[in-house]
C-alpha positions as CSV (number, residue, x, y, z in Angstrom):
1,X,-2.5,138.8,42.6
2,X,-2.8,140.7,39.0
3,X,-5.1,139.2,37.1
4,X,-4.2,138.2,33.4
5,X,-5.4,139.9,30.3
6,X,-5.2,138.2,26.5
7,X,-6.0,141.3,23.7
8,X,-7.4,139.5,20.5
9,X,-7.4,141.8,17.4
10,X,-6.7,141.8,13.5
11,X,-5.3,145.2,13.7
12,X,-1.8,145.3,15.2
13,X,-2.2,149.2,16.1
14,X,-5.4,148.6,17.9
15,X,-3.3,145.3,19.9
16,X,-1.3,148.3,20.7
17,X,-3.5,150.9,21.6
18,X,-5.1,148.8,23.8
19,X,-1.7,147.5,25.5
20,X,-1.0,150.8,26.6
21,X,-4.2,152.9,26.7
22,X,-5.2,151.8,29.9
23,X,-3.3,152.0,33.4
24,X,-3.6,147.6,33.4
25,X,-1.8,147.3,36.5
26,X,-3.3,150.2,38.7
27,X,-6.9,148.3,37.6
28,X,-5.5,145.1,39.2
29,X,-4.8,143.3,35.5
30,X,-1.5,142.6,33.3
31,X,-1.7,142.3,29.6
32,X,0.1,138.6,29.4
33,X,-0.4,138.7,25.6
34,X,-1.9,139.5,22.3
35,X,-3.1,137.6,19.4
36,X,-3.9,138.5,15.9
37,X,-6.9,136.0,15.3
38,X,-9.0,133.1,17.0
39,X,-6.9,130.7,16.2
40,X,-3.8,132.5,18.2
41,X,-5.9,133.1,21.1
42,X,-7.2,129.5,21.0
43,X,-3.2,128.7,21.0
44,X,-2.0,131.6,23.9
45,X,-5.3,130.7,26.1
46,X,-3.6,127.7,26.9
47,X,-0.3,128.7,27.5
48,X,-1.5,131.5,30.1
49,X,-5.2,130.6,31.0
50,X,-6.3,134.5,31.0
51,X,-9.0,135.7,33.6
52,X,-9.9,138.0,31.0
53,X,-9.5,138.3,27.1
54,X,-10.8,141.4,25.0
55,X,-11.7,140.2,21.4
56,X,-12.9,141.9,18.7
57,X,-15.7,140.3,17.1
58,X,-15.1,140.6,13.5
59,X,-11.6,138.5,12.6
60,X,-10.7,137.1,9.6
61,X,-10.5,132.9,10.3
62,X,-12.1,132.3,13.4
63,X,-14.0,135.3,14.7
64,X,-14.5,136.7,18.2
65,X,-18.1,134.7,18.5
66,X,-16.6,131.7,17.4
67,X,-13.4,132.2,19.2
68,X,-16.0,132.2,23.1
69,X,-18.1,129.5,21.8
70,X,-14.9,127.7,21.3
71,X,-13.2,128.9,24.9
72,X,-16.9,128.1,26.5
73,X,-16.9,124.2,25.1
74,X,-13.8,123.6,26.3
75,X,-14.8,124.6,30.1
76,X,-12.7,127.8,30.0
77,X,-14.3,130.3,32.3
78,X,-12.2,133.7,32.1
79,X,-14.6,136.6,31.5
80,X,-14.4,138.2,28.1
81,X,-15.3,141.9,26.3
82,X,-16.3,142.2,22.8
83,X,-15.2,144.9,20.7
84,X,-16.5,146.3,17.9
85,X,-16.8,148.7,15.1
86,X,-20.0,148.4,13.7
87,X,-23.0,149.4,15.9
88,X,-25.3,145.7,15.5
89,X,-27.6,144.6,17.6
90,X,-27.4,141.4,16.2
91,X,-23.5,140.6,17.3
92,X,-24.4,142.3,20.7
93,X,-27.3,139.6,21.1
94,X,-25.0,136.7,19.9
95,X,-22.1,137.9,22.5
96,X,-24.9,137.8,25.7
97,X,-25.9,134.2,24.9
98,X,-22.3,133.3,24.9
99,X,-22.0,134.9,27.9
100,X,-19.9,137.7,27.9
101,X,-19.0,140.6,29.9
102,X,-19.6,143.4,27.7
103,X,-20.1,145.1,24.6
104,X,-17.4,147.8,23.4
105,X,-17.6,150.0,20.3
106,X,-14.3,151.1,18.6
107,X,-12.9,153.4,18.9
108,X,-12.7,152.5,23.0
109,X,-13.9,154.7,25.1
110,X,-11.1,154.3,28.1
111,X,-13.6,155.5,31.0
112,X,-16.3,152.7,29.6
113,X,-13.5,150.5,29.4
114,X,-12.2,151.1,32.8
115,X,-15.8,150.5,34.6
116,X,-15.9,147.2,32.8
117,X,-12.7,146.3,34.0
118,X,-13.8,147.4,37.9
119,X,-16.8,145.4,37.5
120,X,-15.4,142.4,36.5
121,X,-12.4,142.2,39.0
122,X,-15.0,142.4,42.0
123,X,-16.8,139.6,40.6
124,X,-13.6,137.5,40.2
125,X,-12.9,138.1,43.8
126,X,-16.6,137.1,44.6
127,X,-16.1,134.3,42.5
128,X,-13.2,133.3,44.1
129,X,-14.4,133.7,47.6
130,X,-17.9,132.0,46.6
131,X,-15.5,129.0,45.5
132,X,-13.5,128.8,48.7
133,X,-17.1,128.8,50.8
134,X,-18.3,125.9,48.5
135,X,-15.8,123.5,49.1
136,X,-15.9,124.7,53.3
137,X,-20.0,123.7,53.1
138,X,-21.4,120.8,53.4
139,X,-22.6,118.9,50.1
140,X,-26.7,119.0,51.2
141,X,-27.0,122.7,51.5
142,X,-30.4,124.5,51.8
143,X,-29.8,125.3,48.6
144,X,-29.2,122.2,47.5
145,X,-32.3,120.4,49.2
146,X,-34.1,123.6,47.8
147,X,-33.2,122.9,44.2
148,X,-33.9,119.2,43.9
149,X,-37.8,120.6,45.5
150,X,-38.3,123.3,42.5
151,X,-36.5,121.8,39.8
152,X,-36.9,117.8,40.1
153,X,-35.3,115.5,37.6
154,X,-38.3,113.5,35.8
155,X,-37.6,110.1,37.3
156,X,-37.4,111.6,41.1
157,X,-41.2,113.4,40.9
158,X,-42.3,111.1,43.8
159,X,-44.4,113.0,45.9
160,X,-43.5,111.5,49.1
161,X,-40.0,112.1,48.3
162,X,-40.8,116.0,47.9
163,X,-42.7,116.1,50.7
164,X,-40.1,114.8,52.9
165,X,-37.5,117.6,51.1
166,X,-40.4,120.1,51.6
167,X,-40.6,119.3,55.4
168,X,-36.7,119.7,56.0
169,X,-36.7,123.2,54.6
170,X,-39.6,123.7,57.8
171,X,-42.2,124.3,54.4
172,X,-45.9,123.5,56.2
173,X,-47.7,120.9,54.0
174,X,-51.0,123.0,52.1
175,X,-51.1,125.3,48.9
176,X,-48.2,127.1,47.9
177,X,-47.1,129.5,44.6
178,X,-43.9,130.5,43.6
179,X,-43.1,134.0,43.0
180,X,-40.2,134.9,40.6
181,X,-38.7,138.4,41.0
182,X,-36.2,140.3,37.5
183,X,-34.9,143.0,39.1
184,X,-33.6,145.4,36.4
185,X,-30.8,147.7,36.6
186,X,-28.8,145.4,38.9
187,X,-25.2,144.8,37.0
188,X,-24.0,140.7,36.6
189,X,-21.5,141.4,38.6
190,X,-23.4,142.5,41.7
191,X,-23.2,139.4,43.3
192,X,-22.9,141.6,47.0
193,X,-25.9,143.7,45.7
194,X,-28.4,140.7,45.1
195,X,-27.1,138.6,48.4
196,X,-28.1,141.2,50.2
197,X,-31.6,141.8,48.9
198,X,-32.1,137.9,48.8
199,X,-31.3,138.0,52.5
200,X,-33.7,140.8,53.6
201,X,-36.2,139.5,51.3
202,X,-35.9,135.7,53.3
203,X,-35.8,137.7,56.8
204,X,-38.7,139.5,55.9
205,X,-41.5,136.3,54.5
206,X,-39.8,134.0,57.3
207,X,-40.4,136.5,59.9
208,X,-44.2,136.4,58.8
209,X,-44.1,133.2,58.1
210,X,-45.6,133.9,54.3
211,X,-42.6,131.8,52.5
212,X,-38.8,131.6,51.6
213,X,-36.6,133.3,48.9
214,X,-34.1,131.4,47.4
215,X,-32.1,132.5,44.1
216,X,-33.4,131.1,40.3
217,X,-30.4,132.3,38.4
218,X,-30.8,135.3,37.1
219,X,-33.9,135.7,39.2
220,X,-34.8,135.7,43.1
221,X,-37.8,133.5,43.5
222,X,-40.1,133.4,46.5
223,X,-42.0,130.0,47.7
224,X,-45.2,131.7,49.3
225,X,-46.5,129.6,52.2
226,X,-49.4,131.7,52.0
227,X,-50.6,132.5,48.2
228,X,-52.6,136.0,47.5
229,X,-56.3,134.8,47.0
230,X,-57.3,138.7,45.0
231,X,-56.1,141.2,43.2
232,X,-55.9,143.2,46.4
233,X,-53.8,140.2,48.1
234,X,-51.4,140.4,44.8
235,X,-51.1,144.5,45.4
236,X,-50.4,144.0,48.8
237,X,-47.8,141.1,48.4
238,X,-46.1,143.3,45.7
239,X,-45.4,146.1,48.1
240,X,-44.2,144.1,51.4
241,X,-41.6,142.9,48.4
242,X,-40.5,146.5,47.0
243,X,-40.3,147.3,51.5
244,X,-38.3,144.3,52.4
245,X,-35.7,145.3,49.2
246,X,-35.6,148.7,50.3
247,X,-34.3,147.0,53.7
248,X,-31.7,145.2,51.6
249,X,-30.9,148.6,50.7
250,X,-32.2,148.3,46.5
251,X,-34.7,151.0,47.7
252,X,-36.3,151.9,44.3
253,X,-35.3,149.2,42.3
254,X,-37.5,148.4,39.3
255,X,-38.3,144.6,39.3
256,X,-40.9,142.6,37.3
257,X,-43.0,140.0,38.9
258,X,-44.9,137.0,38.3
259,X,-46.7,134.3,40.0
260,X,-47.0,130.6,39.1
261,X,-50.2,130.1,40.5
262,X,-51.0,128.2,43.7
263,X,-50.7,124.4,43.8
264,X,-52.2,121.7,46.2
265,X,-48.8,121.5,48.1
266,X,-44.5,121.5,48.1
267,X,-44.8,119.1,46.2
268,X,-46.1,120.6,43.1
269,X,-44.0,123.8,43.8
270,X,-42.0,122.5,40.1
271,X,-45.0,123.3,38.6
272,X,-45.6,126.8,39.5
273,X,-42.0,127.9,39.2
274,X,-42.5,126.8,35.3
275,X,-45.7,129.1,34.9
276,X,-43.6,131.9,36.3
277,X,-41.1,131.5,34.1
278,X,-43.1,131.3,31.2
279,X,-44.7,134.8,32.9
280,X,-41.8,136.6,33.5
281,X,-41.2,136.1,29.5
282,X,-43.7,138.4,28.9
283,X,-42.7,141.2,32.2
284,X,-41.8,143.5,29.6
285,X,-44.8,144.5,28.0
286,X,-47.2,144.0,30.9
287,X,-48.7,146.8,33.5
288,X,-45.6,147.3,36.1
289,X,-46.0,147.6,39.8
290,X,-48.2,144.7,39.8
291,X,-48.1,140.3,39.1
292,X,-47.7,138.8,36.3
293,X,-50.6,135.8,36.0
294,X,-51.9,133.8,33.6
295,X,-55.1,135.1,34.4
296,X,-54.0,138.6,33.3
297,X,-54.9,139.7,29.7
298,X,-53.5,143.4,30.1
299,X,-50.3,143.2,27.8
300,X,-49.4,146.0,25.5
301,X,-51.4,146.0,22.5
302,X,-52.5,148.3,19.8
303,X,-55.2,151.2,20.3
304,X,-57.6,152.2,18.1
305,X,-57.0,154.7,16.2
306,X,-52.6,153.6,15.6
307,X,-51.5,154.1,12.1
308,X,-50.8,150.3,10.3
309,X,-47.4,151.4,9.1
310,X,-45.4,148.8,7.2
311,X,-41.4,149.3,8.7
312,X,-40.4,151.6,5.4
313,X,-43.5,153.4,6.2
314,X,-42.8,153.8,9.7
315,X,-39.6,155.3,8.9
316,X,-40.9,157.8,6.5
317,X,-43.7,158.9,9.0
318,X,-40.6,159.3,11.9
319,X,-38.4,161.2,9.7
320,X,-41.4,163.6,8.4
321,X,-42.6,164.2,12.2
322,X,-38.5,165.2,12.7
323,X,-38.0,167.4,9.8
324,X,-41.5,168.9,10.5
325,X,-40.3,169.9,13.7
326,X,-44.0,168.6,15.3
327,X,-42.4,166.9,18.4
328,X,-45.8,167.0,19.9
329,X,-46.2,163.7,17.4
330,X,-43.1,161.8,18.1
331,X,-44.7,159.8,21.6
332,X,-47.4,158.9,20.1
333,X,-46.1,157.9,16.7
334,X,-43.1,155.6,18.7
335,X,-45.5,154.2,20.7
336,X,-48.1,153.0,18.0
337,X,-44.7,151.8,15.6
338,X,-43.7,149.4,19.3
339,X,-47.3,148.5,19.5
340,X,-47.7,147.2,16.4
341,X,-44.3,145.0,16.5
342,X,-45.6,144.2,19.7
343,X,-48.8,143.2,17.4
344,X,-46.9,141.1,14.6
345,X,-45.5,138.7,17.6
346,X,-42.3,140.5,18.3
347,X,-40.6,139.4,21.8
348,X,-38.8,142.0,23.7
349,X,-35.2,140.9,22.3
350,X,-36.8,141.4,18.7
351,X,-38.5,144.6,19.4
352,X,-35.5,146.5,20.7
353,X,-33.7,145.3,18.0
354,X,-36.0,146.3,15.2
355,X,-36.5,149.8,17.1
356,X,-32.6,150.0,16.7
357,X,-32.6,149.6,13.7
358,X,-35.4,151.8,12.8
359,X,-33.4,154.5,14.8
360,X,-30.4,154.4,12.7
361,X,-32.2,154.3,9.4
362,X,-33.5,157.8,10.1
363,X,-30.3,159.0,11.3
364,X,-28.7,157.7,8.2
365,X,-31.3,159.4,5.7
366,X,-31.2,162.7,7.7
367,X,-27.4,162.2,7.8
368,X,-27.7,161.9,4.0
369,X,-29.7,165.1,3.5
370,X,-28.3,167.4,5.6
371,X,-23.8,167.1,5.4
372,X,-23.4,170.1,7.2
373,X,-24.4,168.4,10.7
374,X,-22.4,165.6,10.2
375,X,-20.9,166.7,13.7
376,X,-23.8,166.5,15.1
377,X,-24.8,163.0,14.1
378,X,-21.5,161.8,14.9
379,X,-22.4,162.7,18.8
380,X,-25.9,161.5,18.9
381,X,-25.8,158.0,17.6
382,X,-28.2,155.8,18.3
383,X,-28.3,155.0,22.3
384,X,-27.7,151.5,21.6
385,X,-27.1,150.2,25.2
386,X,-30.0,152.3,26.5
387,X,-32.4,151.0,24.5
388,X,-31.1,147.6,25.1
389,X,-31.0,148.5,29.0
390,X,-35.0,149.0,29.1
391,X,-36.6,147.0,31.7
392,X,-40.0,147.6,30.4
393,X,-42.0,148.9,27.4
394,X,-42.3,152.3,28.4
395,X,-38.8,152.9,29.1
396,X,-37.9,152.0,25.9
397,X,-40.4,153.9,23.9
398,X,-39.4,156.8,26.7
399,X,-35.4,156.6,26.2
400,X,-36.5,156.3,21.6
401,X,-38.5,159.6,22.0
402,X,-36.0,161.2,24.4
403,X,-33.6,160.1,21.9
404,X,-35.6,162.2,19.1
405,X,-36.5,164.7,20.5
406,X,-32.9,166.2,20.6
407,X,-32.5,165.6,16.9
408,X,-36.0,167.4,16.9
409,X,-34.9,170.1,18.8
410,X,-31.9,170.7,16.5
411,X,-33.7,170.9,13.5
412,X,-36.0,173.5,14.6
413,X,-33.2,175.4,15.3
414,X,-32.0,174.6,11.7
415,X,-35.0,175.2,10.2
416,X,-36.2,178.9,9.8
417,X,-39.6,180.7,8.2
418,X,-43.1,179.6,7.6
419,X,-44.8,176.3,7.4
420,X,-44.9,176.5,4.0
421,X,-41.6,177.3,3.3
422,X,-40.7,174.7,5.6
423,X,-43.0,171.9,3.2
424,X,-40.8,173.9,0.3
425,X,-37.7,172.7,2.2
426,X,-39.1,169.6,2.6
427,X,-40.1,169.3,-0.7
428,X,-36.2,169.8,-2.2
429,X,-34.8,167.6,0.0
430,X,-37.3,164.4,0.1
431,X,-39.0,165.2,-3.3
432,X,-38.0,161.7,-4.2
433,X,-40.4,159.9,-1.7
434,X,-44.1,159.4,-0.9
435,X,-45.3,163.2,-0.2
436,X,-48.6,163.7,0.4
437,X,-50.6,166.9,1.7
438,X,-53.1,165.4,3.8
439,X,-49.8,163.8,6.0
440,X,-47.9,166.9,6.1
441,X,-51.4,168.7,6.7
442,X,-51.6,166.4,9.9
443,X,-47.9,166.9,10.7
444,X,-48.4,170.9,11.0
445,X,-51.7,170.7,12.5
446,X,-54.0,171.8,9.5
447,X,-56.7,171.2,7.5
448,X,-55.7,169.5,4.0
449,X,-57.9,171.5,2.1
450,X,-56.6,174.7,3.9
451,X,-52.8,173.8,3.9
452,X,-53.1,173.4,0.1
453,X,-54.9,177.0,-0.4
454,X,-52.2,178.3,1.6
455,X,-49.7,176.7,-0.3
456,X,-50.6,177.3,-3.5
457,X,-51.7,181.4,-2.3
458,X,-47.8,181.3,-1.3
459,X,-45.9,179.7,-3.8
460,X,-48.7,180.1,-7.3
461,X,-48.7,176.4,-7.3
462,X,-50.8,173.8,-6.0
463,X,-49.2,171.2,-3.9
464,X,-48.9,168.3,-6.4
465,X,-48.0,170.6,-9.4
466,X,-45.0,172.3,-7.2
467,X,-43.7,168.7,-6.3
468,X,-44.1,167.6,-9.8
469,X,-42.3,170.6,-10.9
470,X,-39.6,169.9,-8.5
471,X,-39.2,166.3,-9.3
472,X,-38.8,166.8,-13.3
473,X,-36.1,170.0,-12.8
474,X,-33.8,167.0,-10.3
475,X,-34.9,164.3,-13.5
476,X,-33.3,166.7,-15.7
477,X,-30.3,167.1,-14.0
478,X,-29.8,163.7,-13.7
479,X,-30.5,163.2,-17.4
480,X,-27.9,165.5,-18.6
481,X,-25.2,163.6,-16.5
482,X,-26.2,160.5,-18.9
483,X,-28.4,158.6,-16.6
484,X,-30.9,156.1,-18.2
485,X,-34.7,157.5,-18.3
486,X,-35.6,154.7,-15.8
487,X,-33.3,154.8,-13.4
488,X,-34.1,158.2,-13.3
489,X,-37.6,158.1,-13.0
490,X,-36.9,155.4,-10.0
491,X,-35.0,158.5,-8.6
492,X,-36.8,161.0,-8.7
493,X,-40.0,159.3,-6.9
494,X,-42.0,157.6,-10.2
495,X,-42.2,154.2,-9.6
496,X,-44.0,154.0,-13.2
497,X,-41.5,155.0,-16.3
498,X,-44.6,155.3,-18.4
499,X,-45.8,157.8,-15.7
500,X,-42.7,159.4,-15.5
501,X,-42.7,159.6,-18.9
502,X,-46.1,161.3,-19.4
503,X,-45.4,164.1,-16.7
504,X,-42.0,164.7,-18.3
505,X,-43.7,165.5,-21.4
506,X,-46.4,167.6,-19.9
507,X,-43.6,170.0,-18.0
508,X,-41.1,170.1,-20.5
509,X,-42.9,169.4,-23.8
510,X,-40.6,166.1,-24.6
511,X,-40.2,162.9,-23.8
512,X,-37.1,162.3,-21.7
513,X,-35.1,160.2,-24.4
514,X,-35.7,163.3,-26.4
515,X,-34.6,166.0,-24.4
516,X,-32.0,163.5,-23.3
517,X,-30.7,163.5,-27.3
518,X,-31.4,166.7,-27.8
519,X,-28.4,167.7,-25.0
């Protein structure tokens, strides 16, 4: 059976595009319709009831947020793919809480497309047959029994009555902790994937008669029978759980784990699966390969010896390190800038987001500075999904410096001569911002006080003079095309008009309304 497809989009070509850009029926889909707007789809929806529906997210009238949260209130469950053509973390954020299938950037990459579409057809058919198998079982699955044990409503909390669940899942009466298991890199739609590891991970603990898995959407929880008393019992526990998923075949896997603490009994297994899931909220920035506790106070946190760097200043530091070409600084100049929004109270959602953003203002001022690359910065945009992929910390700061590196790498090979006509180069194209010697000096690896003797040995001016110099020849220019004196001083880097003002007159001998007159 073909499944249905409803294309939502403002643009008629792009309806179009879409329509016949992609071999629909080879995939296993036909496009039933299209709509121009929410409202439309609202209207076709019902008239064809769509497995899956492609909307862009910015429509005039109802948008493509609104249009799901609409769909989603009114019990429709057909899968859905955003598109979009602005790069935003925020409407990717939105579009996962409404639960959607993807995120697509215009113009539509076909291949991208294409996996989406496999993905989502094998867990329609998984849907499908996990539906049929439902309604063939018996109302009081394990399951079932299983849930009402962790996750009791707050007027059934008798304890006899979850010691009698307790005992028909075979669970021995005594201490027990619940263990919840993220396991990262494993697609939504891998339903096969994760019933298998569930399974091995079960066979495995019942075999040793340590405890029983059971699935915690989106998690896999474990209810240990036998709670790790040490940190050795915790290191030991982790690793029979990475062997028994390699026997579900997820060898290598990443997953994040943590522990609810152990409890007098069954009983009081609700309470450690909440303190588990509080602990797996903070997975990504603790130590990996090891639990998650309470107990544990190693989280990522700032080092002595980090630079505070408001965001703007963290941005002009990056982009200095970069046109510097001193990639020996970019790891530890991304991690101190994560581990101090890691500092201010940022979660991981927040983080990523600000580190994204971070990214593409330093693409967008190096974009500005150097046209001639514009290639270039058209095929190395921000990694958006990779950085939103990270499962941990490190892999994030490790995918941001990866990511910089390359635009390192092609600078140097941009940038030719001596390090101090590379700060002369730096100098014509950023003399408009916060220069200093002593964070250049640090940049190239030099004394201050040496740097600046070599400078001025080089050039005949010291450091400050030369960027003064600099700055009142760009005022000038801007000056004769009629700009006022301070927006111009704004421009080129004074802050103060009175400053600017007073160094105008010392290098050119008038004021700038003068010399402005005087043209």
């Amino acid at each position: 059976m073909m499944l249905k497809v409803l294309i939502v989009d403002d643009e008629p070509k792009l309806r179009e595009g879409l329509r016949t850009l992609i071999p629909w029926e080879e995939q296993g889909y036909r496009v039933v319709d299209t709509a121009a707007n929410g409202q439309e789809a609202l209207e076709k929806y019902e008239a064809h009831k769509p497995e899956l529906i492609l909307a862009d997210i910015r429509m005039p009238g109802m948008d493509g947020l609104q249009l799901i949260q609409e769909l989603r209130s009114r019990g429709a469950d057909s899968h859905m793919l955003i598109l979009s053509g602005y790069a935003d973390f925020e409407y990717a954020k939105r579009a996962i809480s409404c639960r959607v299938d993807g995120y697509l950037l215009k113009p539509v990459d076909e291949d991208e497309l294409v996996s989406y579409l496999e993905q989502i057809r094998e867990a329609i058919e998984k849907e499908r047959q996990f539906n049929q198998w439902s309604r063939e079982e018996p109302a009081r699955s394990k399951d079932a029994v299983l849930k009402e044990l962790l996750l009791p409503e707050s007027g059934s909390l008798d304890g006899g009555r979850l010691a009698s669940l307790a005992a028909s899942l075979g669970i021995p009466e005594g201490p027990c902790e619940v263990v919840l298991l993220r396991l990262w890199q494993l697609q939504a739609a891998d339903e096969e994937a994760l019933s298998r590891i569930r399974q091995a991970l079960d066979e495995g603990f019942r075999q040793q008669a340590l405890g029983i898995c059971f699935h915690f959407p989106p998690y896999l929880g474990l209810l240990l029978t036998t709670p790790p008393e040490c940190r050795e019992g915790d290191r030991e526990l982790y690793r029979m759980i990475a062997e028994f998923m390699s026997a579900g075949g997820a060898e290598g896997l990443a997953f994040s784990a943590a522990a609810g603490g152990t409890v007098s009994g069954p009983e009081e297994a609700h309470i450690s699966l909440a303190a588990a899931s509080d602990g797996l909220k903070r997975s990504f920035f603790c130590p990996q390969d090891t639990f998650i506790r309470n107990r544990s106070a190693e989280v990522w946190q700032e080092e002595e010896g980090d630079p505070v760097l408001e965001p703007d200043e963290a941005e002009h530091r990056l982009l200095l390190v970069l046109e510097t070409g001193n990639s020996a600084k970019l790891q530890p100049l991304v991690e101190a800038i994560c581990r101090r929004m890691a500092a201010e109270g940022m979660d991981e959602m927040k983080l990523k987001e600000n580190l994204i953003r971070l990214a593409g203002g330093v693409l967008a001022r190096l974009e500005s500075s150097r046209p001639d690359m514009r290639a270039f910065w058209t095929e190395h945009g921000v990694p958006v999904g990779a950085f939103y992929a990270s499962s941990h910390i490190s892999e994030l700061t490790g995918s941001a410096v990866a990511y910089f590196m390359k635009i390192s790498e092609r600078l140097r090979g941009e940038s030719r001569g001596s390090e101090i006509e590379r700060m002369s180069e730096l100098i014509e194209r950023r003399y408009n911002e916060n220069l200093k010697l002593e964070t250049l000096a640090d940049l190239f690896n030099y004394n201050s006080a040496y740097l600046g003797k070599m400078f001025k040995n080089t050039t005949g001016e010291y450091f400050n003079t030369y960027l003064d110099k600099v700055r009142i020849e760009k005022a000038k220019a801007f000056l004769d095309q009629g700009m006022k004196v301070y927006e111009v001083a704004e421009k080129v880097g004074y802050m103060n008009p009175d400053y600017f003002n007073m160094k105008f007159r010392k290098y050119v001998g008038v004021s700038p309304t003068s010399y402005r007159k005087g043209k």
